[in-house]
N, C-alpha and C positions, 0 to 999 in steps of 0.2 A: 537334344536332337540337332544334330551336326547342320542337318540342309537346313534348318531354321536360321541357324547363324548367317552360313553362308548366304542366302536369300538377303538379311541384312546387311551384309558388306557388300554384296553387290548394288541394294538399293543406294546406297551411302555413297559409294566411289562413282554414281551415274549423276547421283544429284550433284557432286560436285564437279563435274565437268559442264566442258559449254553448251550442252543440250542438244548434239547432234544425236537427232534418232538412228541416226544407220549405225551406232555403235552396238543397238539390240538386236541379235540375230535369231532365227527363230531357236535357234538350239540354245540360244539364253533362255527364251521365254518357256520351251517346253522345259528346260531345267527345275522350271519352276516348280512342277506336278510332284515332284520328288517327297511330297510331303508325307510324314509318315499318317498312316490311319487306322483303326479296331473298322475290323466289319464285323458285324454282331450275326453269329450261325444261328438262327432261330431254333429251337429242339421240338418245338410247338408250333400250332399256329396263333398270331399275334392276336387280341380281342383288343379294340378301343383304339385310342389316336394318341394316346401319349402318358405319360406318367406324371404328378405331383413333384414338386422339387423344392428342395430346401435353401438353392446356393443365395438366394437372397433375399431369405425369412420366407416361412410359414406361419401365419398368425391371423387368427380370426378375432375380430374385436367389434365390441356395440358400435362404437363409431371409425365410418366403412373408412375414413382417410387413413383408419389406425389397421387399416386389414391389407396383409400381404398376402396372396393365394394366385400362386404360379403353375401353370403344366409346362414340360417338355415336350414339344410334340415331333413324331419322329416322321423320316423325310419322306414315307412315301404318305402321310393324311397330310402334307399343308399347303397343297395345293387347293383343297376343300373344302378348308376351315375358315372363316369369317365370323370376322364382328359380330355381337349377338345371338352366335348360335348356343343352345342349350345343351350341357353337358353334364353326366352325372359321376359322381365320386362315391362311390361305397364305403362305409365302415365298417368294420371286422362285425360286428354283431347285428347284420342284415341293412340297418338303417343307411340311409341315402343322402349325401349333401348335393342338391340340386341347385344350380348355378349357369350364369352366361357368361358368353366370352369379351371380355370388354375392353382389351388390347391385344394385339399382336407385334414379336416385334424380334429381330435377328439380331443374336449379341454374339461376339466373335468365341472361336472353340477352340482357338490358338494364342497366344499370346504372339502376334506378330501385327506389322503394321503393314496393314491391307490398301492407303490410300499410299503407293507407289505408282510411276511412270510403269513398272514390270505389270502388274497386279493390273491397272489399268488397260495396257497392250493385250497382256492374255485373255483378258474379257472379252476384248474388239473382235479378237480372234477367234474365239473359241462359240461353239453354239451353248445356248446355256450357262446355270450357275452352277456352280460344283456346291450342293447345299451341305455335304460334309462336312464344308470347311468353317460352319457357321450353326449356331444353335438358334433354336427357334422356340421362343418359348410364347406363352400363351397369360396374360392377369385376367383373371377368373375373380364376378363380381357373386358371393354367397345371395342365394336368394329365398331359400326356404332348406329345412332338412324335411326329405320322406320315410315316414315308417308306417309300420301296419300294426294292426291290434295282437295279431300271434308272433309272436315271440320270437315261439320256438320254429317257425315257418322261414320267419328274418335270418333266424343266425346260420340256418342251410342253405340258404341263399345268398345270402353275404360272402360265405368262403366260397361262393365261385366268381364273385366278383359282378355281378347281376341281382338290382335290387328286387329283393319279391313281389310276385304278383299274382299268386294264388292264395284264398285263404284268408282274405283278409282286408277291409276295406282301406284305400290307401292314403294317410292322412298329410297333413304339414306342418310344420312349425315355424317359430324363428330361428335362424342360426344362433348353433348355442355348442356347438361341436367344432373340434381343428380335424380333419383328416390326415391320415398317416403322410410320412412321406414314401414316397415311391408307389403312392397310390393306383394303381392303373383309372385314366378317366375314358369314359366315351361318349358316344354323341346321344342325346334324352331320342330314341324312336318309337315310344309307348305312347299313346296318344292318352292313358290315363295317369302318366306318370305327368307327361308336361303338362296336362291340364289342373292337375294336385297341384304341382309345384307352382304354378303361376297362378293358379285359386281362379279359373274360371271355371264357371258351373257347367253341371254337363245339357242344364233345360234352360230353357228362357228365349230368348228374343234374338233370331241370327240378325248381326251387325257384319259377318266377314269371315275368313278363313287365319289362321297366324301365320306369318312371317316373317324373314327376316333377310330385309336387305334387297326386300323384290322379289323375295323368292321364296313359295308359302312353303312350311314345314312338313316333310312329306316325314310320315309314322308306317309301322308295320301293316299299320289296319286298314281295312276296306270298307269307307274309302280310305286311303291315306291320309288325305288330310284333315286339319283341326278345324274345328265351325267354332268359333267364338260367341258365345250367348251372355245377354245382360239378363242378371234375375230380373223373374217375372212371378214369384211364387210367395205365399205370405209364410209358409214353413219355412222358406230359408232367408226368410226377412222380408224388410217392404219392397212390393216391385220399383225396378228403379224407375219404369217411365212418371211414376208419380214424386219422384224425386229429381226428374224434370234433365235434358238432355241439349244439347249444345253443338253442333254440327259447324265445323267452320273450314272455306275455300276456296278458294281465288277463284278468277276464272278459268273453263276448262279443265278445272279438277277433277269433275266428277259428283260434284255437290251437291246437286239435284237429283239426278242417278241416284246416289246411295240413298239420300232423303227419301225417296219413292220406296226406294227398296225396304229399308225400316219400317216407314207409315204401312205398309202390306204385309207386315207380321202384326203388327197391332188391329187387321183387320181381319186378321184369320178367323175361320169360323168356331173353332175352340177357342179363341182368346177369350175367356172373362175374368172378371175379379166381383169378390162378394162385396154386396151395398148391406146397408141397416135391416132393410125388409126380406132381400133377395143373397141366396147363394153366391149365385152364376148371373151375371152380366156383363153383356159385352159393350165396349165402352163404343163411344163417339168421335170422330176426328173431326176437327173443324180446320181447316186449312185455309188459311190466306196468302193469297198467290197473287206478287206484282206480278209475274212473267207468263201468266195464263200456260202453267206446264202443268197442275198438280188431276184438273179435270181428264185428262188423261188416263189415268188410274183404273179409269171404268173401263178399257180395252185392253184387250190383251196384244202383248207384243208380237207380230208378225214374225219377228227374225228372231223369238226362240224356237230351236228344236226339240225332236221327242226326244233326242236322246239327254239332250239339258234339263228337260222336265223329269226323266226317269232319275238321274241325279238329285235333284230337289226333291221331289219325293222320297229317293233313300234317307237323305238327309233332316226329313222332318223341315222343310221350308216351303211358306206359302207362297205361291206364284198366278200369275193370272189377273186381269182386270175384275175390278171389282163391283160387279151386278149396282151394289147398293150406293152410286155416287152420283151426288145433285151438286151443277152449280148454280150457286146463289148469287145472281147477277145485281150488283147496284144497278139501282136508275139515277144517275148525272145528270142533269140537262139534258142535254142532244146528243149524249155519247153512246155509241152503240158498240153492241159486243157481237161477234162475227166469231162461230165457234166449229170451225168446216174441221179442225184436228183433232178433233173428239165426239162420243156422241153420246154423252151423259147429259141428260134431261136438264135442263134449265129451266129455273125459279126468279124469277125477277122482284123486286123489292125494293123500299127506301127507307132511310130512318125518320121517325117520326119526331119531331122537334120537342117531344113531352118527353124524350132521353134526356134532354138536357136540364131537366128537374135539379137531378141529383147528382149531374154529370157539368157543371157551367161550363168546365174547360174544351168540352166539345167545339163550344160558338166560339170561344178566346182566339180571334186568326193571328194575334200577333205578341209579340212578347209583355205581359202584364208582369206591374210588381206588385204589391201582396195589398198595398193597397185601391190599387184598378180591380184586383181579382174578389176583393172584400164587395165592393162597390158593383160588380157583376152579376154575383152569389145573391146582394141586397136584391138586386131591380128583376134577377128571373125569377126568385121566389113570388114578390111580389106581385109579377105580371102572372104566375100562375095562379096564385090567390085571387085573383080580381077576373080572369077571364076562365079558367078550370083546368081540368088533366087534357082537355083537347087544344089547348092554343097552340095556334104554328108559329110558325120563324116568320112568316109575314106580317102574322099580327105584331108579332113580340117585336119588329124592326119600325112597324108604325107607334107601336106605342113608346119607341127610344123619341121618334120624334116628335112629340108633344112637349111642345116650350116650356107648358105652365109645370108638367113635370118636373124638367128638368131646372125653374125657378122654383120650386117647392122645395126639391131637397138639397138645393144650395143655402138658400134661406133657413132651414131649418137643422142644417150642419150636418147632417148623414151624409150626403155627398157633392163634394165638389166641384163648379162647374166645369173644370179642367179637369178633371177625374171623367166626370160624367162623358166630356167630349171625346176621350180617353177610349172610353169600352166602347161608344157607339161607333169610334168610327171601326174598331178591332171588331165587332160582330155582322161588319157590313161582307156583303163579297160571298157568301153560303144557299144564296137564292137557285143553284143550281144541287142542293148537296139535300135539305128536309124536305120532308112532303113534294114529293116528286107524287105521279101519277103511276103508282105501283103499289102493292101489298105492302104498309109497314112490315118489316122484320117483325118488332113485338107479336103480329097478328100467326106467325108463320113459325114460333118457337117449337112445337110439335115436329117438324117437318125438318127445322133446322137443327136439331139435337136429337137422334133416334138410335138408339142402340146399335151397334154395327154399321153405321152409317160413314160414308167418305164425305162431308157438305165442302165445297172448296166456293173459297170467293175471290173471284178474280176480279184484278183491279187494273188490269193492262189494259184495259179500251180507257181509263179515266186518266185526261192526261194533266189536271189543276193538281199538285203534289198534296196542296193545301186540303182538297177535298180525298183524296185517296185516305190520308193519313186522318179526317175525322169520319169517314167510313169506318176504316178497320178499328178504332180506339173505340170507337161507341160499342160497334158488336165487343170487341173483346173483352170490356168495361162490363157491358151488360153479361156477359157468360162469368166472369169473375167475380161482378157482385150477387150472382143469383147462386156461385159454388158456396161462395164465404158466409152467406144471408143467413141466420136462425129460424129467418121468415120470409122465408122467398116467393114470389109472386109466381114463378112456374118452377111447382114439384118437378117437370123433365128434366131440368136442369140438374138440379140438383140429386134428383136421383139414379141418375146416370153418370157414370164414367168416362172424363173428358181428358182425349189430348188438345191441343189446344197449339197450332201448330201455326208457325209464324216466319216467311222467309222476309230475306232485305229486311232482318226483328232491327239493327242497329238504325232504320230509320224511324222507330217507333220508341226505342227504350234508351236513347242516347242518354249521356250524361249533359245535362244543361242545365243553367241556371234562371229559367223563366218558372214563372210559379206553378204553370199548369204540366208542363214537364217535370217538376218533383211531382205532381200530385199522380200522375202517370205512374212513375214509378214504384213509389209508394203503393200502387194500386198491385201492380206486379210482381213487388217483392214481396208483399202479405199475401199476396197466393201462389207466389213459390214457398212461402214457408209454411204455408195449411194445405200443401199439396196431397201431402202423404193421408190426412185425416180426410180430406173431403174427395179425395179420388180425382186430382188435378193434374195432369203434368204436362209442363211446358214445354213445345219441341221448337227450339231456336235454330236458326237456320240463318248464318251470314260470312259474307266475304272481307267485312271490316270489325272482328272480333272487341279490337281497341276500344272502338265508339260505344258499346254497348256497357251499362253503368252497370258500375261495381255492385250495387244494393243488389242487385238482379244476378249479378255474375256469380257474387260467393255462393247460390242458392242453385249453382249448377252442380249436377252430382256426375254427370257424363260427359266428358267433351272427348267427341269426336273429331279432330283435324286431319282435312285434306291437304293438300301443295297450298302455300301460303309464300310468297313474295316477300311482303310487306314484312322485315326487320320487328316495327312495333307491335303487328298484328300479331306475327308469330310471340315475340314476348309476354302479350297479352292472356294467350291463351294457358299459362301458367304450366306448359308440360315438362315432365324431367330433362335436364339439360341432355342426357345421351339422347333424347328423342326427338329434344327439339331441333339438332343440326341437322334432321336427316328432312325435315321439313319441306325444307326449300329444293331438294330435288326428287322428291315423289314423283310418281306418275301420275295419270290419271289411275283412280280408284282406289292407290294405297292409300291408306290413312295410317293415324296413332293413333290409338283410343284409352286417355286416362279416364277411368272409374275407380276412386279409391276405395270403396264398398263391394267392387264388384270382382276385381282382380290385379295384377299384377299390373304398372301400364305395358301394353303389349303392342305392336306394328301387323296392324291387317293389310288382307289384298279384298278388297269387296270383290262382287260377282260380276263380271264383264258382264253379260248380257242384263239389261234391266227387267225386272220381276212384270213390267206392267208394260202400256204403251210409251213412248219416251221418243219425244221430237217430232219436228213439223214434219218431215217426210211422209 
């Protein structure tokens, strides 16, 4: 090609001069166009966005660093095509290599050097890229192959280049096939083919719609887009809320929003799961809310429309306040709860200081080592032995103070008087937290665990951090040792179906090294992992993912992440690295949701409008 040369001696004879521009005239720079080019006469009309290519391997291999898988995609789809989108490749015998896009990127279609003062000028000048001049090819990451039970349905299908979809239920595998080269591919628009292909079920528990990139995945179908569901069904394995769920997001994410939005499918009025005695039961939510938003629940959202509710309905999605939602207000000293943004029935309550039987670390207010915590464990047994199931935190703090006590059992080597001095002074400071002047909880278990029930316990009117946090451990304590129990004091508990639902969880479940923080955890991490057999599941809900201890973490089956900031936080939450950059610039309500029992990890857009009441206004 003659004008190729020439284009080079001309770049060659400008660089070596002294760089005056007015040497290029425009009749140089349009010289430049002279390039020769194939226009391709279609005889057809075109199907799909690009072809398979060989020029720098095709190779499918167990390990993906070892897998080559390129398309050419041609000039008029790549304006459209992005990162992440889902694409399908056919094999001659019906079956389907279903795949995302996981680079883009423009390699030259001439052997010329395109960084010149000419090449540069003509750009300046001209509107537009001349994308002829340039290939544009697509790394395609394998993600599953599709095929169907008939065969002989596949292979009629196949040679038109369109995977089948009648005939035949549509399954998936591992990649274990190369596709042809010169494959035709195109864009996945079958909402049962992407759904096969990235193994999300078609029933269970809506979290969100799929997309990619911000922008949900529109299919042929009506509606178009994809609802993403986490199993809920024991035929297609154990529901995952009982394999316990992990919600994480800065602020202004959306965090809360979506939380609401989930807890309202586990309150649907079909939701059950079968107990030992009973079929069908519908479980329990127990919600603990620092930020007094979750009571809420019980009204429905002003600024949804009918036309948004007709939508929800197509879709099989529970929407609307929910009738059956009590807050269970602690009594604190003199703290009062003011509850004008909602209007779900309020239960007032205290814990009664005989939790602390079985529970010492309840009273522990400051950091014990294992032998203050021994020496603790000694003197509350004790104290209830000698006064019964009814002693309070008043008695139990007069009888620390009794001298001859505490000379007895220095004298007689059980505990030391610096030990001793030790828990009395760490059990002082809780006079506002037991036996307040309100219904023990214990008295109120009926009420506080009811089938179908939303119980939310708000903690934003208590503002001692110290008493919040032996508030919520007692109840959550007590609902977890009565799931795990052989011999539980209230069958409700344990007969019923509980989520168990915990925001700001990272100021409860931190990792620390104080002994009643392991015992804590330890508490939560045996009933994440009896979740599945006794019908438990944890709904964790935080915007510092990091601080929440590992025993607890690995015993997450879903994690949910919203917009996350925070470099460690985001590390923390353990998602695939293509998901994790996209993190940090979500919007509000996009998320990533990895579920490796559930599906592919995939990129949602949740539901703008909140399914319930949602904010002060």
């Amino acid at each position: 090609m003659s004008d190729l040369g020439d284009f080079g001696e001309h770049s060659a004879s400008d660089d070596s001069g002294d760089g005056d521009d007015s040497t290029l005239t425009d009749s140089d720079l349009e010289a430049t166009d002279d390039f020769e080019r194939t226009e391709v006469e279609p005889r057809g009309e075109d199907t799909g966005i690009g072809a398979i290519c060989v020029s720098q391997g095709l190779r499918i291999a167990e390990d993906e660093d070892d897998t080559t898988l390129r398309a050419y995609v041609t000039r008029g789809n790549r304006s459209s095509v992005r990162i992440g989108k889902y694409l399908l490749a056919p094999y001659p015998d019906g079956e389907t290599l279903f795949c995302r896009i996981a680079g883009l990127e423009y390699a030259q279609q001439y052997h010329a050097d395109d960084a010149t003062e000419i090449h540069a000028r003509r750009a300046m000048r001209t509107q537009g890229v001349e994308e002829a001049d340039y290939k544009f090819l697509a790394s395609l990451e394998p993600v599953a192959v599709l095929y169907e039970d008939s065969p002989e349905r596949g292979s009629a299908a196949g040679s038109s280049g369109r995977s089948p979809r009648e005939g035949g239920d549509l399954k998936r595998r591992m990649t274990d096939r190369v596709p042809k080269p010169n494959t035709v591919i195109r864009e996945a628009t079958d909402k049962t083919e992407i759904k096969t292909g990235l193994k999300i079920p078609e029933g269970g528990v809506f979290l969100g719609h799929l997309s990619v990139g911000g922008q949900k995945v529109q299919t042929e179908a009506s509606p178009p887009t994809i609802d993403y569901r986490l199993k809920d069904d024991y035929e297609a394995g154990d529901p995952l809320v009982f394999r316990h769920t992990l919600v994480a997001g800065g602020t202004g994410s959306g965090k809360t929003h979506g939380a609401k939005n989930i807890l309202r499918q586990y309150l649907a009025e079909d939701r059950t799961y079968p107990m030992e005695d009973r079929p069908n039961v519908s479980p329990a939510v127990v919600q603990f809310d620092p930020q007094d938003e979750y009571a809420q629940m019980h009204d429905d959202n002003p600024e949804m429309t009918a036309e948004f509710e007709r939508r929800l309905e197509r879709e099989g999605i529970a929407y609307g306040g929910h009738d059956d939602t009590l807050a269970f207000v602690p009594k604190v000293g003199d703290a009062t709860y003011s509850a004008s943004h909602h209007r779900a029935e309020q239960v007032e309550f205290t814990i009664p200081f005989s939790m602390c039987r079985g529970r010492p670390w309840l009273v522990s207010g400051g950091s014990l080592n294992d032998n203050q915590y021994g020496a603790l464990t000694y003197l509350i047994d004790r104290f209830f032995r000698q006064y019964g199931g009814d002693g309070t935190y008043e008695g139990f703090t007069s009888f620390l103070d009794d001298p001859a006590l505490r000379e007895e059992l220095d004298e007689s080597g059980r505990v030391h008087e610096a030990t001793y001095d030790a828990v009395r002074r760490r059990v002082y400071g809780f006079d506002d937290v037991f036996d307040q002047d309100a219904r023990p909880i214990t008295d109120l278990i009926g009420e506080f665990v009811n089938p179908g029930r939303l119980s939310v316990v708000p903690t934003y009117h208590v503002t001692d951090s110290r008493a919040t946090e032996a508030v919520v451990l007692a109840l959550a304590s007590l609902l977890i040792d009565e799931k795990l129990s052989n011999d539980p004091t209230y069958d409700r508990i344990k007969e019923t179906p509980l989520v168990l639902g915990m925001d700001e969880a990272h100021n409860f479940l931190t990792d620390a090294d104080s002994v009643q923080a392991r015992k804590v955890i330890r508490k939560f991490t045996e009933a994440a992992k009896q979740g599945r057999k006794e019908r438990l599941g944890l709904f964790l809900i935080t915007q510092d993912p990091q601080d929440i201890d590992d025993a607890v973490f690995k015993q997450i089956n879903t994690t949910v992440v919203l917009n996350l900031g925070d470099e460690d936080a985001i590390k923390s939450v353990n998602i695939p690295s293509n998901l994790e950059s996209k993190v940090p610039y979500m919007e509000k309500g996009q998320m990533v949701v990895y579920s490796p029992d559930n599906s592919e990890p995939v990129e949602l857009i949740g539901l703008s409008t909140c399914l319930t009441r949602h904010g002060r206004d």
